[in-house]
NURORO-460943 format. One record per residue (C-alpha): x, y, z; residue in three letters. Coordinates in steps of 0.2 Angstrom, whole numbers, plus 5000, padded with zeros to 4 digits. Each point is the difference from the previous one (the first is absolute). Layout:
# NURORO-460943
XYZALA
...
//
This chain:
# NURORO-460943
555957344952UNK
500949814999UNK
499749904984UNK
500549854993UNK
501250044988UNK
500550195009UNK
500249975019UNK
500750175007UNK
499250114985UNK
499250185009UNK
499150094988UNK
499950195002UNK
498450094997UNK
500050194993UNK
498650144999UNK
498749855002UNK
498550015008UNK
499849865014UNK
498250025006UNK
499449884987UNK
501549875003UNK
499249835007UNK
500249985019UNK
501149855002UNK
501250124990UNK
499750155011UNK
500749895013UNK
501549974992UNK
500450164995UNK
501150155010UNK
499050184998UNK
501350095009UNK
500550104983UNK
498449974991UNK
499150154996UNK
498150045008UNK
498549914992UNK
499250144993UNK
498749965012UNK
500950085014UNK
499950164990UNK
497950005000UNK
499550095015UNK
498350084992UNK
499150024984UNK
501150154991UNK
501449874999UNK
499149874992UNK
500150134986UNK
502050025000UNK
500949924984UNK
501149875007UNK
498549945011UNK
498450014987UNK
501349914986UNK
500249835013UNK
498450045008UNK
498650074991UNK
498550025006UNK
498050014996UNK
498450035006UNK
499149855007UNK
498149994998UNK
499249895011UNK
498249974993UNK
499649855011UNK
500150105016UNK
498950134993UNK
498849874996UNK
500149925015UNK
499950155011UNK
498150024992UNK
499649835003UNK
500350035017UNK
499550165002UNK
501550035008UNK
500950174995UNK
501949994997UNK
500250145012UNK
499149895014UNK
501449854998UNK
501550145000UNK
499550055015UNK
499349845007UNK
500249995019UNK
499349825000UNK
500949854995UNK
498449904997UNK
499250154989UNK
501749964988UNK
500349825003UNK
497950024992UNK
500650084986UNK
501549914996UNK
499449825003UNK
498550024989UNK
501350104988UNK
501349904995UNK
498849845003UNK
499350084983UNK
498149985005UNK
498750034987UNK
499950194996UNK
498050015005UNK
500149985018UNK
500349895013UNK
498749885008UNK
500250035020UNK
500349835005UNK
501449994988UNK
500750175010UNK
499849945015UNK
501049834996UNK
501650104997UNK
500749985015UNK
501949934996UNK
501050014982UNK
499949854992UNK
501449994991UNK
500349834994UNK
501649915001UNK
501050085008UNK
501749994987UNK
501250055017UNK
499049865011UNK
501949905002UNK
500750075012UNK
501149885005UNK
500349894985UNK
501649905006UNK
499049845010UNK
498749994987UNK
501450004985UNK
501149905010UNK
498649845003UNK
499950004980UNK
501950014995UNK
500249855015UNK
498849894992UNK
501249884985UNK
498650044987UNK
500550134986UNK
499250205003UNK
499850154992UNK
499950155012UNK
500050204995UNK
500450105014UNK
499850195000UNK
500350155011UNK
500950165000UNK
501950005000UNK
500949945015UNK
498749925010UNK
501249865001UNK
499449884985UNK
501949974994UNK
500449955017UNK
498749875002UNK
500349934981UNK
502149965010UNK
498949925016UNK
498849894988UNK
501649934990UNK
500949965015UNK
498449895006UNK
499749924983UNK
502049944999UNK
499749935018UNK
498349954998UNK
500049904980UNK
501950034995UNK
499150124990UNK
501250124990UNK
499850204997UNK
500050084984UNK
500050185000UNK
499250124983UNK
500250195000UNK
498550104994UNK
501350154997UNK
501249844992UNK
501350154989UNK
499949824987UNK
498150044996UNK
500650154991UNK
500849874984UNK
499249845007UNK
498249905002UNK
499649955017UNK
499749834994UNK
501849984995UNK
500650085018UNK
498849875007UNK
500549844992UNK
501950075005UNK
499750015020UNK
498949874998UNK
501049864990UNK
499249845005UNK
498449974995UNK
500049855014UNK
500550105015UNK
498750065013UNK
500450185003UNK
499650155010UNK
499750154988UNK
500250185005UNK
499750124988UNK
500150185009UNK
499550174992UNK
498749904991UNK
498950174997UNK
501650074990UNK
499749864985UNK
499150074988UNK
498149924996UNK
501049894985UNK
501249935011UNK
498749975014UNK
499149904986UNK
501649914996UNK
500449965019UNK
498149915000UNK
500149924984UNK
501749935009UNK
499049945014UNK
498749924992UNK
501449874996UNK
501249995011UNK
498950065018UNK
499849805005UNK
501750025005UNK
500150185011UNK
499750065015UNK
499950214993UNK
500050145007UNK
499450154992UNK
500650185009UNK
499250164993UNK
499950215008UNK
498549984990UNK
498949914989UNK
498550044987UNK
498249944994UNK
501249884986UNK
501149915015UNK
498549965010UNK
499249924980UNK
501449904999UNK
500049925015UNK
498149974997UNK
500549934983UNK
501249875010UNK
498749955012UNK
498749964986UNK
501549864992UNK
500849975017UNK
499449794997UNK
501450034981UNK
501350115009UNK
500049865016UNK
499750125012UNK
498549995012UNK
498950154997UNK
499950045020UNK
501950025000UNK
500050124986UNK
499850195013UNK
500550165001UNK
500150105014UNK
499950205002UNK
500850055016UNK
500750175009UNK
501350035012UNK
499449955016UNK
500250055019UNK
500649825005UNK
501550004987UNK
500550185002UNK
500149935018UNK
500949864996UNK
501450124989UNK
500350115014UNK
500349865012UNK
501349954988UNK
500850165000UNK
499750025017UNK
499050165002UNK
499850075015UNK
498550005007UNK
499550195002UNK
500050004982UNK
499349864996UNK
497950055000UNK
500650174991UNK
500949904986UNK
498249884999UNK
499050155002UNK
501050114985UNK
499949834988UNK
498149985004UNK
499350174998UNK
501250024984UNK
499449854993UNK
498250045004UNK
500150174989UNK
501349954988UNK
500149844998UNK
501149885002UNK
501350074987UNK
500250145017UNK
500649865009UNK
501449854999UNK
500949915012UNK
501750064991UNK
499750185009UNK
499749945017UNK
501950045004UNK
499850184991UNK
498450045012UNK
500849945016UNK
501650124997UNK
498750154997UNK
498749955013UNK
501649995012UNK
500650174995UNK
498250085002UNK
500049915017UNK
501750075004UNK
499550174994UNK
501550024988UNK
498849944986UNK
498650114992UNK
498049954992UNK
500950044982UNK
501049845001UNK
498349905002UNK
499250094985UNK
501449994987UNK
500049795006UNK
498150014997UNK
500250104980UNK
501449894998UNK
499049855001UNK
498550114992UNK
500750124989UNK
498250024992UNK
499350095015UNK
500250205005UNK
501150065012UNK
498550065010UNK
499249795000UNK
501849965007UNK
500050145012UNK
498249985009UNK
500349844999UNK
501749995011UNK
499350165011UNK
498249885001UNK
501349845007UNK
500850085011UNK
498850075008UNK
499249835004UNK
501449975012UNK
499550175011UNK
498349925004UNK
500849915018UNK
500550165006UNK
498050064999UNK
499749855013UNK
498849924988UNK
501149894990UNK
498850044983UNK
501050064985UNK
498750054990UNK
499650155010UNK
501850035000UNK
500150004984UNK
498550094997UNK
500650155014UNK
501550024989UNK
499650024981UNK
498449994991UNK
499749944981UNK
499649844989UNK
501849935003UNK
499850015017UNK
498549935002UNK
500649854988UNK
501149985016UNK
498849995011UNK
498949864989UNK
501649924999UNK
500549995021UNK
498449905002UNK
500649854993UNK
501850015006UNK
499749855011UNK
499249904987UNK
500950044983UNK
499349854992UNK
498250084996UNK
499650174988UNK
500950024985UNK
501350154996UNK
499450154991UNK
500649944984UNK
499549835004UNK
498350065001UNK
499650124987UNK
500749864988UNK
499049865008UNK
498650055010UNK
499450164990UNK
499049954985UNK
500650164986UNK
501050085013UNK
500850124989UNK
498350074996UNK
499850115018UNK
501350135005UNK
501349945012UNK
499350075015UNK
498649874998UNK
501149864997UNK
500850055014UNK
498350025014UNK
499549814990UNK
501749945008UNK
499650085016UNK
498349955003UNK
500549804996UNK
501250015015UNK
498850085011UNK
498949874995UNK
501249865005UNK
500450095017UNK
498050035004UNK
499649824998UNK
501549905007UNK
500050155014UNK
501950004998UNK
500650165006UNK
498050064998UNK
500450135015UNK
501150084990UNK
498850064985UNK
499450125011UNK
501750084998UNK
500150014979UNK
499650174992UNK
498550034991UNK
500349964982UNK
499750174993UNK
501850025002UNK
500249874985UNK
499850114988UNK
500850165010UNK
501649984987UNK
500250034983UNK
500549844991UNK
500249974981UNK
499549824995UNK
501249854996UNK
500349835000UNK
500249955019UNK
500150095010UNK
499650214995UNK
501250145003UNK
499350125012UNK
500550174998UNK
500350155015UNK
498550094995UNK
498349995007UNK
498649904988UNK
499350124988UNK
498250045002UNK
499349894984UNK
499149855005UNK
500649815001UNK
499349974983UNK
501650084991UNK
501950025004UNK
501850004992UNK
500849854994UNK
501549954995UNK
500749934983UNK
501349944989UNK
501050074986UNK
500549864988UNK
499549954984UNK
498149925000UNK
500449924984UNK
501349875007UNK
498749885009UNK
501749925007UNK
500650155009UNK
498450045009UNK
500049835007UNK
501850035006UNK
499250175007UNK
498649925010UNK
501249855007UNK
501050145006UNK
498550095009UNK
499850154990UNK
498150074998UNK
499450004981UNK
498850144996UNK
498949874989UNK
498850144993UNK
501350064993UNK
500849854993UNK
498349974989UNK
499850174996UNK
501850014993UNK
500549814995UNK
498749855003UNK
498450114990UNK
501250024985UNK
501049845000UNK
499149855008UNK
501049885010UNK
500549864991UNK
500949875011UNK
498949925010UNK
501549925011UNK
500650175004UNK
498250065006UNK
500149845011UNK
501450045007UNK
499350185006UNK
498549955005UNK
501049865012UNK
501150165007UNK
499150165000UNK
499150055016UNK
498350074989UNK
499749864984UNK
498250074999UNK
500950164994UNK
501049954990UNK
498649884993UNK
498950174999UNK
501550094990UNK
499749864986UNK
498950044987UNK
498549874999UNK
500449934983UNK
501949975006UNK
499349915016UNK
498949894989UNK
501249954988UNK
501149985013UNK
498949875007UNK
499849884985UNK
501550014991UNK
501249985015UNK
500649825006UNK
498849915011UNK
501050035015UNK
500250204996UNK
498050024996UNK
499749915018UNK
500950115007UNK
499450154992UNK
498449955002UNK
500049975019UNK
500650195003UNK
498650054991UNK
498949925010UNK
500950025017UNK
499950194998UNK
498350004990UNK
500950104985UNK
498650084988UNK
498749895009UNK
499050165001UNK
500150034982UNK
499649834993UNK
498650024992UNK
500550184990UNK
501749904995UNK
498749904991UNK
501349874988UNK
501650085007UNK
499649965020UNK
501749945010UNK
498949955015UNK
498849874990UNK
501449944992UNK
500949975013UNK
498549895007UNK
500249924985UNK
502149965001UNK
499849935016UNK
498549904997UNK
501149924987UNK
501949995008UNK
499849985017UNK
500049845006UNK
499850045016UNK
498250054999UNK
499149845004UNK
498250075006UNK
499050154994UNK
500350085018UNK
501849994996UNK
500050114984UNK
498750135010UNK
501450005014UNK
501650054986UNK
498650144995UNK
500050065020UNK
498649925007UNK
500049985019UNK
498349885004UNK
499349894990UNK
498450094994UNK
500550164995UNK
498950054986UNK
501150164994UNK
501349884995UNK
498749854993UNK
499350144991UNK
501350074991UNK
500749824996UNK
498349974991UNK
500450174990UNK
501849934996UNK
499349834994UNK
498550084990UNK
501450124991UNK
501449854998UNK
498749894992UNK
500150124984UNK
501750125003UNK
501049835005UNK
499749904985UNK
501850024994UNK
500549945015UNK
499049845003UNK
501649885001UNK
500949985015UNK
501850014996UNK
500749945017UNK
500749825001UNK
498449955013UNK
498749894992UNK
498650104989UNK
498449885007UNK
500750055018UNK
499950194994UNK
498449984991UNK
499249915018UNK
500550135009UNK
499350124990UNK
498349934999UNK
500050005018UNK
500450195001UNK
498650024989UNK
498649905008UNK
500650055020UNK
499750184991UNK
498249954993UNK
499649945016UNK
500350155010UNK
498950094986UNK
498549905001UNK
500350045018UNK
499950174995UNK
498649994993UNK
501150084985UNK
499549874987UNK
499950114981UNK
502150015006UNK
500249804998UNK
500049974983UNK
501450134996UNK
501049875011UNK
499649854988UNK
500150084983UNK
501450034985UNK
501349885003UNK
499449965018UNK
498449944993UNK
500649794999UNK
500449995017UNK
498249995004UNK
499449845001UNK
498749895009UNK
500449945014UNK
498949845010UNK
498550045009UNK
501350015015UNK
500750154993UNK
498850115003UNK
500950165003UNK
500749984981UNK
498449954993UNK
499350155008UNK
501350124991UNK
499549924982UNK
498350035004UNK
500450155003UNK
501050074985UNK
498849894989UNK
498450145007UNK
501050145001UNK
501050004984UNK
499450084984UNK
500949934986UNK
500549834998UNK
501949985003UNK
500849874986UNK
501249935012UNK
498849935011UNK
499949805002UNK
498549895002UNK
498850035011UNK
500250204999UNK
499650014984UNK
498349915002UNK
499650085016UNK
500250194994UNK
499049964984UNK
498749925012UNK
499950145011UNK
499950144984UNK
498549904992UNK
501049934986UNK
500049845002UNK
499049834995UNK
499249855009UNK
501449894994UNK
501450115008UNK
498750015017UNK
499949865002UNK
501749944995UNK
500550135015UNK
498649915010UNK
500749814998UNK
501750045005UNK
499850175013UNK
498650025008UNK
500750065016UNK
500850164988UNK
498150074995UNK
499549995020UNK
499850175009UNK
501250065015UNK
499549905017UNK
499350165007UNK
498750034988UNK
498349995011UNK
499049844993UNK
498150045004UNK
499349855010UNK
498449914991UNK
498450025009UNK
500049795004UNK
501549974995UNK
500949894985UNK
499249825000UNK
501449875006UNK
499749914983UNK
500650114989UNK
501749954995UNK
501250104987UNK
501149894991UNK
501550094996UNK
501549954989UNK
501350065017UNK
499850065014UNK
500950135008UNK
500949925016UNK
500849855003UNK
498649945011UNK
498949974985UNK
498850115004UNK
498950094989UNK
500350194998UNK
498650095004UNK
500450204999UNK
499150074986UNK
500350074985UNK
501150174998UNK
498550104996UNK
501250094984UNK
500149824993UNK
498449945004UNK
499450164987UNK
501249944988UNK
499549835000UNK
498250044998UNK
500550094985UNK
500849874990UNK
499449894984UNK
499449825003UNK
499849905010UNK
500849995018UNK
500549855013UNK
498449945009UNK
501250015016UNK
500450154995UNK
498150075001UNK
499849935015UNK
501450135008UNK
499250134994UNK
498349965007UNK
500449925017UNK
501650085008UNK
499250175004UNK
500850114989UNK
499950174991UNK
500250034983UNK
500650164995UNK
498350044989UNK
500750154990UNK
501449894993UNK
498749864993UNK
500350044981UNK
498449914988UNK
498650035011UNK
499249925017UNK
499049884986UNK
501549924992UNK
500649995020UNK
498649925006UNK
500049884987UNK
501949965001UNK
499349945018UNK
498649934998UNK
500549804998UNK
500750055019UNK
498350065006UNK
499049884995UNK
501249875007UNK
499850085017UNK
497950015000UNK
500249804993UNK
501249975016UNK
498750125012UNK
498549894995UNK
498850085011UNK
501350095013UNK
500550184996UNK
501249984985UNK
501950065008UNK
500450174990UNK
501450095011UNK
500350164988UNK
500250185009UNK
498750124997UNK
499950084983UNK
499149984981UNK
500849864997UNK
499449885016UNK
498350124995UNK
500249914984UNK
500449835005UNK
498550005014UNK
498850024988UNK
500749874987UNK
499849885015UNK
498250075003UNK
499749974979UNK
501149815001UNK
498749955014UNK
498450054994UNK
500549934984UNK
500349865008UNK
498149985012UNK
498850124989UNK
//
């Protein structure tokens, strides 16, 4: 391995274990004396139970009590998917599956809309980076650019080609940082920095390769660099892989890119994999001869396809030409190819790499059927789920830009992928090729060829990270709700190590690691828990092995940035959203709600928030609902956390909180759910109520509401909720009505669809209300009657109330909630009776305009017309 300071230093490796080695260094390495991964060694279940295997590869008992569930929801027996001879029976079952679809049944048209995998953006959509990459690094302005892909798809190359165009382009100078820098072991990568990069004046080009070996402090230190000296660089970020905290601090750049001087459109990153066009391009190069050309793309594609694209570089093009050569010249044998392959994927069985080579070379046999389809060929030959990965994979061997990898997939287009057995992730990954191939018709003659996929889960295989190991026995007999999986063997208590364990690809057996650690000793870094949530394939496990007081804790004690993130895993994967309520004060779902209600600035509607907790259309009331329980619960459990700590503006946070609250009032007066609104607006929420104009309606509408539906008075309500609520309870007095009255009138109006009862001749033109306001900008004069809960309460108070006032009461056509009246129908009448005689005055000899819906009380006020005019001509 060259470094700086020890440029022909070979280091010799003994009795080490290399399966777990990262594979840029498997490429680097010579296994020729190496001893066996112990994974050659494990041909069936007995020796998972030898000594040297069960200490470096112990395994357990997997439960899988989603798919159980799931196969009663569908009332689809796990016996009729094993044995499934109908790829749309499992694409069914899978879609709907790991699409995590309420658990109470589907509604048909939402089934029969499952026709294609919709699996977002897709993270391996650059196929071809270089033209793209290129146009930004030709442009004078300063970049930033992370580029990722697995080892030796040619990034380093293309870093030499871009510094050649910048020196000829803008006289623009390289400057070259080593993630695996040997001086990062005594010294800070700011000093290394401000060393290749001595003059602050000087426009540069900055490479840093192996960026995915700094560790997160040094990535930080890298972007606090940046944030200061980027105006000045073109960079170039290379990493074999990234995390969930690379792809934040790239976000965090974009969101200062007008400080750092870099325009926020030229601050990317791009995924990529190795691609047919540049494996064409290197064997041009090396001048590969044509007969071996289409089995060299064919090996990379279908190995890539089921292994990823740490199975594949461009550095062992020269290895598979001498063996493909040798096979071609029969002095070679199919062993050759399967060592390659365990070389490149020493995680994998034997058996995997076996079928697999036996499944590829009988591809090429399909020309001498005179049919020219491999898939049969394939399919004549040898019969299993590696083989029928095979097949999936050979449709889109003429367009290898679409469909994601196996590993690809479960990690991106699976939602809790690790919570079905292997097998299912595998049929998931089948079923979304098939799905491509059906509608594009690329290759669609062939499907007729693929095997049925009951001969998925013909093999035993023992669960892992990536892909699983299959074994040479047959499946046991229990169903696809259970299986073996494998763990690891260190020491839980070192948070440190497991991280370095699940970088490394080894499956942690998380059950176990609460059981024995996390139940006893909570986890106490909140950086560390970051950092494996951002690399571990299963975060909702490893947020399921931490108890719900840790979580919570965790969540408002931790740095801003740390309880974002935190908070958005919990959400993402729905952790303890099904025990919310029974977590009562100790709930990591609400509170996570509540962290990024406060932290993320990103949040800028109340649809944006319901998205982050996993909502897919605009209206879904699963999602509104619980949010409504989460606010209801953070308005007394969240006191303590009431202060945004974040550096963004406390009035933005506290807007955007009241926003969330109303667009959740809304949707329950929709409901029809109103005794739920005033838990919204209560406790510590209570202020944010206030009145809005008459314009507001909506809002208006929700204080109405929590004013009629709320028992006791809440002390941090503001004016007019106060005197609404004790309006609407009977405890109010003429002053306070008609205090209310002056300045709201449009607030003690009914809702627009209450039927008004149309007078038998009408309301005389002449009759003119003169209020204080009026409701709308026209100037008109609102004419909705009175809540009918109101209207009781105001018939009830002491005094005397507005003549206007009266006049609503009497002439808008409204009902009075009568068992509400406190003090009798008498002291009603006469808190009235000014208004009534007003009216028979203004009637003279016409009938007098009382608009009141049936009931005592328009009983009541009829006859006290009847009593006003005969008093009036004896």
């Amino acid at each position: 391995e060259y470094t700086k300071a020890h440029p022909w230093r070979f280091v010799y490796l003994e009795n080490t274990q290399t399966s777990w080695n990262f594979s840029e260094n498997r490429d680097r390495c010579v296994y020729n004396q190496a001893p066996q991964p112990v994974e050659r060694g494990i041909k069936n279940f007995s020796d998972l139970k030898k000594d040297e295997v069960h200490v470096l590869r112990p395994t357990h008992n997997q439960l899988y009590p989603r798919v159980k569930a799931h196969c009663d929801v569908m009332n689809c027996p796990s016996s009729k998917i094993k044995d499934s001879t109908s790829w749309d029976e499992v694409g069914k079952f899978t879609k709907t599956f790991f699409r995590h679809f309420p658990a109470l049944g589907f509604p048909n048209q939402e089934l029969n809309q499952l026709e294609e995998w919709d699996l977002g953006e897709n993270p391996c959509l650059d196929q071809d980076y270089r033209d793209t990459v290129k146009n930004i690094f030709a442009e004078p302005e300063p970049c930033i650019v992370l580029l990722c892909s697995p080892p030796g798809a040619g990034k380093s190359y293309f870093s030499s080609e871009l510094a050649v165009m910048l020196r000829r382009r803008h006289n623009i100078r390289r400057a070259f940082i080593d993630g695996s820098d040997d001086r990062l072991v005594d010294m800070a990568l700011a000093e290394i920095l401000n060393v290749e990069l001595p003059n602050q004046s000087q426009h540069l080009f900055l490479i840093v390769d192996e960026f995915h070996m700094l560790n997160n402090h040094q990535k930080s230190e890298l972007f606090d660099w940046l944030h200061i000296n980027a105006r000045r660089l073109h960079v170039l970020l290379i990493a074999n892989r990234k995390d969930a905290r690379d792809e934040e601090l790239l976000k965090q750049l974009q969101e200062v890119s007008t400080s750092v001087g870099v325009k926020e459109e030229r601050i990317r990153q791009f995924t990529t994999r190795l691609s047919s066009k540049l494996i064409n391009e290197v064997m041009s190069k090396a001048s590969v001869e044509e007969a071996l050309q289409h089995r060299i793309r064919r090996w990379m594609h279908c190995a890539r396809c089921l292994f990823g694209g740490d199975a594949v570089s461009l550095r062992g093009i020269e290895q598979l030409k001498q063996i493909l050569a040798d096979l071609q010249a029969r002095i070679g044998s199919n062993q050759a190819l399967v060592n390659l392959l365990l070389d490149k994927v020493p995680t994998v069985s034997e058996a995997t790499a076996s079928d697999f080579v036996v499944a590829y070379m009988a591809s090429f046999t399909a020309d001498n059927f005179g049919h020219g389809d491999p898939l049969a060929a394939v399919s004549r030959q040898i019969k299993g789920p590696v083989a029928l990965m095979v097949q999936a994979s050979l449709l889109t061997e003429s367009d290898d830009s679409v469909g994601l990898d196996f590993p690809d997939f479960v990690s991106f287009g699976l939602r809790r992928s690790y919570e079905a057995p292997p097998a299912l992730r595998i049929a998931a990954w089948c079923c979304h090729i098939l799905d491509y191939v059906k509608a594009s018709d690329t290759r669609s003659l062939w499907l007729k060829s693929i095997d049925h996929p009951k001969f998925l889960f013909r093999n035993a295989l023992v669960d892992q990270c990536g892909f699983p190991l299959q074994l040479e026995e047959p499946s046991p007999e229990s169903p696809i709700t259970e299986g073996l999986a494998f763990s690891w063997g260190g020491d839980y208590s070192r948070m440190q190590d497991i991280i370095y364990a699940v970088k490394h690809g080894h499956s942690i057996d998380w059950a176990d690691v609460k059981d024995k650690c996390w139940k006893h000793e909570p986890v106490q870094d909140s950086l560390q828990l970051v950092e494996l949530l951002s690399v571990c394939a299963s975060p909702d496990k490893v947020l399921a092995s931490l108890r719900k007081d840790n979580l919570c804790q965790l969540l408002k004690k931790s740095p801003p940035d740390q309880s974002l993130t935190i908070a958005r895993d919990i959400l993402k994967y729905e952790s303890r959203r099904s025990n919310a309520a029974s977590d009562k004060f100790n709930s990591p779902y609400r509170t996570a709600i509540w962290m990024t209600l406060l932290y993320d600035k990103q949040l800028n509607t109340p649809q944006d928030l319901l998205k982050r907790m996993g909502a897919s259309k605009e209206d879904d009331w699963d999602l509104i609902s619980e949010l409504s329980h989460a606010l209801a619960w953070a308005s007394t459990h969240m006191r303590d956390m009431i202060n945004c700590r974040s550096d963004d503006d406390p009035n933005v946070r506290t807007q955007y909180l009241k926003s969330v609250l109303v667009h959740v009032s809304r949707h329950l007066l929709r409901a029809k759910q109103l005794h739920r609104i005033p838990s919204l607006w209560s406790g510590m929420l209570g202020s944010l109520l206030t009145y809005c104009s008459p314009l507001g309606k909506h809002e208006n509408d929700i204080l109405l509401a929590v004013a009629l539906h709320t028992q006791d008075r809440q002390p941090s309500w503001v004016h007019p909720l106060p005197g609404i609520w004790a309006m609407a309870h009977a405890r109010s007095n003429a002053a306070e009505v008609n205090d209310l009255w002056s300045q709201f009138p449009d607030l003690l109006t009914a809702s627009k669809d209450l039927t008004i009862p149309q007078p038998q001749h009408g309301i005389p033109t002449n009759l003119a209300l003169h209020h204080p306001r009026s409701p709308d900008s026209s100037g008109s004069v609102p004419t909705q009657p009175l809540h009918p809960t109101l209207a009781a309460g105001i018939l009830s108070v002491s005094g005397v109330i507005h003549p206007d006032l009266q006049l609503a009461l009497l002439t808008r056509g409204g009902e009075v909630q009568e068992e509400r009246v406190s003090g009798g129908w008498h002291h009603a009448i006469r808190l009235v009776r000014g208004g009534i005689e007003s009216l028979v005055q203004q009637a003279g000899d016409t009938e007098v305009p009382i608009l009141l819906a049936p009931g005592e009380f328009r009983d009541l006020v009829l006859n006290e017309v009847k009593e006003i005019k005969a008093l009036r001509h004896p």
